[in-house]
C-alpha angles and dihedrals in degrees: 000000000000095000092311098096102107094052087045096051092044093048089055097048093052090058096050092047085055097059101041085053096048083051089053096043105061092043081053091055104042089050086056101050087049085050090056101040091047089050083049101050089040080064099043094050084054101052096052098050103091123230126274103248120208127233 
């Protein structure tokens, strides 16, 4: 390569590290926002169960 090997190969390696991290992001993402619309509909659940009243 001529002595630019290490430029070409790290350059490659960045690439590659910023796909892979373009595919996880999005995966990450969409796991957080499931987490926070199933908390949400646990409480609402909840709130809307009424209370047990005593006799």
């Amino acid at each position: 390569m001529g002595g630019h090997g290490v430029y070409v190969w790290s350059a490659y390696g960045l690439s590659l590290a910023a796909l892979i991290g373009l595919g996880i992001w999005p995966l990450a993402s969409l796991r957080a926002i499931v987490r926070r619309a199933r908390a949400r509909g646990r409480a609402g659940l909840q709130a809307e169960q009424p209370a047990p009243e005593s006799e």
